[in-house]
N, C-alpha and C positions, 0 to 999 in steps of 0.2 A: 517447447519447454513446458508447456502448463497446456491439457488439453480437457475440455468437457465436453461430453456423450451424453445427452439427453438427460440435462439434469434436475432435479425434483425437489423443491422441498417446503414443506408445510408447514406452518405452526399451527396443531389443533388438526382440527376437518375440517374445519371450513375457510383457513385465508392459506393460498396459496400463493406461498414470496420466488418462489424460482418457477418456471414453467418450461420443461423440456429446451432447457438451453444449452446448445452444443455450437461450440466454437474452440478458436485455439491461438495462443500464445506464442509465438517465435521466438529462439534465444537472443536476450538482445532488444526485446523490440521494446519501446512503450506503447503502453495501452494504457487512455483515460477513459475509465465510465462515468457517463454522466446520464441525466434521466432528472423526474422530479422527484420529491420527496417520497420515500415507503415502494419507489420502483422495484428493489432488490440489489442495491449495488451494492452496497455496505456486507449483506449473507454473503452476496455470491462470492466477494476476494476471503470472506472469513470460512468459504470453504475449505477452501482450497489448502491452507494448513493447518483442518478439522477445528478450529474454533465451531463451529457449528457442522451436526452434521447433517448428511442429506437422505430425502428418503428413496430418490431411485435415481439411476445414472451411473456413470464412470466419471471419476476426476482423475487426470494423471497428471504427476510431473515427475520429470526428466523421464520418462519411461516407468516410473513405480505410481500403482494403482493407491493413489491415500487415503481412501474408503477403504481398502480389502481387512477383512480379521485379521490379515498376519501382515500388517503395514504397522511400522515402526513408529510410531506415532513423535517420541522424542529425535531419533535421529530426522524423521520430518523436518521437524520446527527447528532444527541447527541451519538446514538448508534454505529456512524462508524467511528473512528477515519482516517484520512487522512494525510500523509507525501508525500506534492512534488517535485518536482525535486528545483526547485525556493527554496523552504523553505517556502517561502508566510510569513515570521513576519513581524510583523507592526512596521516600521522603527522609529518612532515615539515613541513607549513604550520603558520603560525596558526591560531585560529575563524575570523578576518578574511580572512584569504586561502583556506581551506575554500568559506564562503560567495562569495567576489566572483570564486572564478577564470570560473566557467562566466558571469555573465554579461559580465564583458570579454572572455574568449576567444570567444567563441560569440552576443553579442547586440552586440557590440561597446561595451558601455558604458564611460565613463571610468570613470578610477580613483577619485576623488572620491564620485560620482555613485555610483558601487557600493558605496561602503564608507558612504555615504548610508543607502543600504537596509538594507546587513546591520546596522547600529546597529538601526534601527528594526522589523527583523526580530528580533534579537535582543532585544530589549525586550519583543516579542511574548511571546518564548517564557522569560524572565526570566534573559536570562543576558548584559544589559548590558556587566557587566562583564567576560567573558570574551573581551571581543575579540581581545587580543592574548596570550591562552594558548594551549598547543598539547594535544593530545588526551590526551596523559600526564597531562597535570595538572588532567583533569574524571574527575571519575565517569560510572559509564554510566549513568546521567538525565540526567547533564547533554550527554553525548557522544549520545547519542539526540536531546535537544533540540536540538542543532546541526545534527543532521542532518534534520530536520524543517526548521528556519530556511531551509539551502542546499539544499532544495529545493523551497521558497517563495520563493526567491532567482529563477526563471526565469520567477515568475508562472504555472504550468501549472495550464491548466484543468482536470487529474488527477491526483492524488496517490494512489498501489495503497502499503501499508504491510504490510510481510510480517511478519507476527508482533516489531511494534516492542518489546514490553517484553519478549519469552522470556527475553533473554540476562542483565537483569536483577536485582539482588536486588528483595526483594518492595517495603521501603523504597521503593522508586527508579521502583516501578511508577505508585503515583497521579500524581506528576509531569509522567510523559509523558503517560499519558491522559489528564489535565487539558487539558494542547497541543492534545493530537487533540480533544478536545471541543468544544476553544474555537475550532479550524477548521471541524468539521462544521456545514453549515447556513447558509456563507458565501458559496457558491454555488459552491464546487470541488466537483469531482465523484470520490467518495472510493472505495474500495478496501479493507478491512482485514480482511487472513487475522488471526486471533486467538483465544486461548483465554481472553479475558476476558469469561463471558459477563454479568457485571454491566456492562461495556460496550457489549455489542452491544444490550441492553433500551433501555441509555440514550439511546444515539447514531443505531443505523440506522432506517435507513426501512423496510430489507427483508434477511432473515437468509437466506442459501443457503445450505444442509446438502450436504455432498460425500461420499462414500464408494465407497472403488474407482472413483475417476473418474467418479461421476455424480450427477448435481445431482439428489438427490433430494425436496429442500423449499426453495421459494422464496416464503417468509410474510412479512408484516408483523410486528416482534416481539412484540408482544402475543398473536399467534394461536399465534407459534414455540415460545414458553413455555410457553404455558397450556395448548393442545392440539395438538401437532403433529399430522400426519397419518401420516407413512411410519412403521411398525414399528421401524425402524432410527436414526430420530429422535429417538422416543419411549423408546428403550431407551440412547441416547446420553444424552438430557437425566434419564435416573432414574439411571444411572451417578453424576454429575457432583453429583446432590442428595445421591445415597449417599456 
């Protein structure tokens, strides 16, 4: 579903955040990176639906090259659902109008029909009730949950989650990760930079370790935990026990 070919990329000349990293995504699968802080995890999933771009390499998904001149940059980002650390809702709408604008605007769906879904989206992620409050007046679990919902709201068969609970009191953390749990393994093909590694045990298929821009362990978690392989791995995950 999501593949990289030797991929690149710099801020400036002189700090390099990606170093010739090639690996690849399954449909379906989860994928947690983790690493320490300034590794590259954060660029490398915001390549991927051109939030940043790269300076050499291939990135593909489902088969379309997202770097090429003649790649759709908007039909892209219909396909790739995105959850930030911020939240990013528009402080101005409702929850209701958060979730329903992109698929009226953009799928052309009725107004009915859309506020349809974000009920039942919303329900998903247990915040029924919040449909006609605006972002002021949630917490950030709950404002995290919505942002999750309106990006289930386009149906994307990828969802990249850039460190969703950081911004977070700790309170406020199982909530969301409950969300994400209850996604993984539905057949969306997942993404999620985070430093919860009691989550990445639970949830992925496969853990990618990043440091100074390169992907230095791509394990199943069980192998990631118990015995990593790269020195740098192994010295991050006794860090984290200590």
């Amino acid at each position: 579903m999501i593949s990289f070919e030797n991929v690149n990329k710099w801020y400036g000349p002189e700090l390099q955040v990606l170093n010739d990293v090639t690996a690849e995504v399954n449909k379906g699968e989860v994928v947690v990176l983790c690493g320490p802080s300034g590794s590259g995890k954060t660029t490398l999933i915001r390549t991927i639906n051109r939030l940043e771009p790269i300076n050499s390499g291939k990135i593909t998904v489902n088969g379309q090259e997202t770097h090429a001149k003649s790649a759709n940059v908007n039909r892209l980002r219909r396909e790739i659902g995105f959850v930030f650390q911020q939240f990013n809702l528009f402080p101005h709408m409702s929850v209701m109008d958060n979730i329903t604008l992109a698929p009226r605007k953009l799928k052309g769906m009725s107004r009915p029909e859309a506020e349809e879904k974000a009920l039942k989206l919303l329900a998903r992620v247990g915040l029924e009730e919040k449909a006609g409050a605006y972002p002021s007046q949630l917490s950030g679990g709950q404002s995290q949950r919505v942002a999750i919902a309106r990006s289930l709201a386009m149906d994307p068969p990828i969802i990249l989650f850039d460190e969703p609970t950081s911004a977070l009191d700790p309170e406020m953390v199982g909530e969301v990760l409950a969300v994400i749990k209850g996604l993984a393994h539905t057949g969306i093909t997942m993404m999620c930079v985070t430093h919860e590694m009691g989550f990445a045990r639970d949830v992925a298929d496969r853990v990618w370790f990043l440091d100074k821009g390169v992907l230095l362990e791509d394990a199943k978690p069980g192998e990631f935990f118990s015995n990593p392989k790269h020195p740098r791995a192994q010295r991050f995950l006794a860090d984290l026990r200590h």
